[in-house]
PLY file of the C-alpha trace (Angstrom):
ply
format ascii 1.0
element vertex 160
property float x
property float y
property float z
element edge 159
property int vertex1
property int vertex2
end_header
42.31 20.80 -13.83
42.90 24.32 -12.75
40.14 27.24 -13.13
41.32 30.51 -14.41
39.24 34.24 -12.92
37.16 33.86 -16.69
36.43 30.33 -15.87
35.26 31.25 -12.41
33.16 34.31 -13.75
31.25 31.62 -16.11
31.00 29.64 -13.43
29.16 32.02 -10.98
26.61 32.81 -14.18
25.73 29.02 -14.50
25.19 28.69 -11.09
23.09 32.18 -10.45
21.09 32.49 -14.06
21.21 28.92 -14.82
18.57 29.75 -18.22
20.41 32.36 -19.54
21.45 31.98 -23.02
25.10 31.87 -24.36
25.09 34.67 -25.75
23.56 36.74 -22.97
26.28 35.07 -21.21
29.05 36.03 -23.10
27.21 39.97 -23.54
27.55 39.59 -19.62
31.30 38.96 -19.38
32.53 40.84 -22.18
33.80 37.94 -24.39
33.12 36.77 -27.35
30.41 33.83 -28.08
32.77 31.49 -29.25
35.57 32.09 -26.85
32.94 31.54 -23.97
31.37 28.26 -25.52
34.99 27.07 -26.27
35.34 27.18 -22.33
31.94 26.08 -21.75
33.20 22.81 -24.01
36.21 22.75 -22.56
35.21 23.02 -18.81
32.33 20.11 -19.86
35.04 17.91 -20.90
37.36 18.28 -17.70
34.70 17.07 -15.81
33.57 20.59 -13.83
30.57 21.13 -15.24
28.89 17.28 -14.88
25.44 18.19 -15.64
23.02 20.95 -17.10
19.39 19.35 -16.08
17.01 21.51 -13.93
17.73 20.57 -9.71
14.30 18.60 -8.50
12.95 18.32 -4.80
12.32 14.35 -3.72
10.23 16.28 -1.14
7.87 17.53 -3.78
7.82 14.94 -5.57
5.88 12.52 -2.61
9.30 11.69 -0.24
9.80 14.14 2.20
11.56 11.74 4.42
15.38 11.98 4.34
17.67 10.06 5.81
21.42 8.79 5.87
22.09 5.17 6.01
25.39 3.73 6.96
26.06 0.25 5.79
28.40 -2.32 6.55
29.82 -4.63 3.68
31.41 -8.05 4.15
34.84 -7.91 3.10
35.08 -8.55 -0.65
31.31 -7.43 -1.95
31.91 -3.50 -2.12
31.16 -3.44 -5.75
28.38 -6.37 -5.57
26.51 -4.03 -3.19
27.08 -0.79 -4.78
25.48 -2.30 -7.80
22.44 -3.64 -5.67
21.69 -0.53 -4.31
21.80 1.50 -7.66
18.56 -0.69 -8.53
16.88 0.91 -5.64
15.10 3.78 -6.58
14.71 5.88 -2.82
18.92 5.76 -3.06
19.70 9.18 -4.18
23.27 8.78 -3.57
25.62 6.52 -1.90
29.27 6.83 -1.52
32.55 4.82 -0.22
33.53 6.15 2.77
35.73 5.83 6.16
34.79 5.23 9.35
31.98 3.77 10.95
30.56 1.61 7.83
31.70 0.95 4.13
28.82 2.79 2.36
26.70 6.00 3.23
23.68 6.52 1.41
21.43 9.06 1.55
17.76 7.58 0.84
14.17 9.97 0.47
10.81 8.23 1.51
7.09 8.46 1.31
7.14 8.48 5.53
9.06 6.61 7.90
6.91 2.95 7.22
8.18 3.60 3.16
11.87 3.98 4.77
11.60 1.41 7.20
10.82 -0.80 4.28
13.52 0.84 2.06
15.72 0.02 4.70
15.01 -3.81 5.38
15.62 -3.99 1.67
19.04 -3.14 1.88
19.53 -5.48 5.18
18.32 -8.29 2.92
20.99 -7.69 -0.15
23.51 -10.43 -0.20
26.91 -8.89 1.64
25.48 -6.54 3.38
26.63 -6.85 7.25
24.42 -3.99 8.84
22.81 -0.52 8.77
22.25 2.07 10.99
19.94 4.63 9.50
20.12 8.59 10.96
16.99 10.92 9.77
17.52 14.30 9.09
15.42 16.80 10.66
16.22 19.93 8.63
18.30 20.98 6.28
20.54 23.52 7.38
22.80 24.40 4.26
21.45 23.56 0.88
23.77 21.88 -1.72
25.53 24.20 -2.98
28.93 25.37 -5.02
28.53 29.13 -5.76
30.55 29.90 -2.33
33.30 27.56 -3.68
33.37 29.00 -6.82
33.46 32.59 -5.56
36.41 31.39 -3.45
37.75 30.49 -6.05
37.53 33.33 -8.32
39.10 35.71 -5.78
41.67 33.39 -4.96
42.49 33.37 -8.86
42.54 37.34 -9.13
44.99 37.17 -6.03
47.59 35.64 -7.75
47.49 37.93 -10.86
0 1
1 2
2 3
3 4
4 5
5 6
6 7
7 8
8 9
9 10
10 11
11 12
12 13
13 14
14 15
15 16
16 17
17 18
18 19
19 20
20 21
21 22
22 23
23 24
24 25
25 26
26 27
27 28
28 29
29 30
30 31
31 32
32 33
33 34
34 35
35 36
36 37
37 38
38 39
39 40
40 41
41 42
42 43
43 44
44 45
45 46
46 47
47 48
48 49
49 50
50 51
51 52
52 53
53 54
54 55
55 56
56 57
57 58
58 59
59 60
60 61
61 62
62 63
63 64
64 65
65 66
66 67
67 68
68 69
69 70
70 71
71 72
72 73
73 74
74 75
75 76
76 77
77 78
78 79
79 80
80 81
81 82
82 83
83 84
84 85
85 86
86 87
87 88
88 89
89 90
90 91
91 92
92 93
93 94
94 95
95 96
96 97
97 98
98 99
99 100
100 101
101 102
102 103
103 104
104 105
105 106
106 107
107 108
108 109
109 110
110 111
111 112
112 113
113 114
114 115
115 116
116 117
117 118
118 119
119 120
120 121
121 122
122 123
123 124
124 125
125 126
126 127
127 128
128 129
129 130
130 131
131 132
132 133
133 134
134 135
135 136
136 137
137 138
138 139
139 140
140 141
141 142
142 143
143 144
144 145
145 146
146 147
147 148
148 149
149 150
150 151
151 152
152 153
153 154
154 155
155 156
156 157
157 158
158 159
């Protein structure tokens, strides 16, 4: 689905005043209300914008421990395992990947005893092989998508 320079504008709002009204929104841009919540709809639908709920911290919340867990899957049990590990609460993500392992999953803990347990919890799950856990020590660059966006954008009022 391709972005126009409007789409990318909206975009950057979302992303820097995230509880800004619509129609502050559209006062911003210069557009009318309904022609900016027709894109809003529209970009909702096409899948780029996949969520409008506030961003929490695990580490306020009681698990300041991070880590990344590789995990090996016996051929065949991909999806079995993926399911499994969806019931665990401390996964936060977990993706298919390449490489070294079959899953990466990126797990938040009370301490390192909580992930240790986390941890031989997912050794136990039928099909999984083996796991080799990395901690993170800090974060260096936040999640993050307005740099993308902004890329984006200029890349979009390039080609006009």
């Amino acid at each position: 689905m391709a972005v126009d320079e409007l789409d990318t504008r909206i975009l950057r709002l979302l992303l820097e005043q995230p509880r800004t009204s619509v129609r502050e929104y559209a006062r911003v841009l210069g557009v009318a209300r309904g022609t900016l919540q027709a894109r809003l709809d529209r970009l909702e639908r096409d899948g780029v914008i996949t969520g409008s709920g506030p961003a929490l911290s695990a580490a306020a919340l009681g698990h300041p421990v991070l880590a990344f867990v590789h995990i090996e899957v016996t051929q065949g049990h991909l999806d079995e395992v993926g399911e499994a590990l969806a019931a665990v609460p401390e996964i936060i993500e977990a993706f298919s990947i390449t490489g070294g392992g079959d899953l990466l999953t990126r797990v938040v803990a009370r301490d390192n005893g909580h992930l240790e347990d986390v941890v031989q919890q997912l050794i136990q799950m039928p099909g999984v092989v083996r796991t080799r856990t990395e901690m993170a020590l800090r974060e260096r660059v936040p999640h993050r998508l307005l740099p993308l966006v902004q890329s984006i954008g200029r890349a979009c009022a390039e080609q006009r």
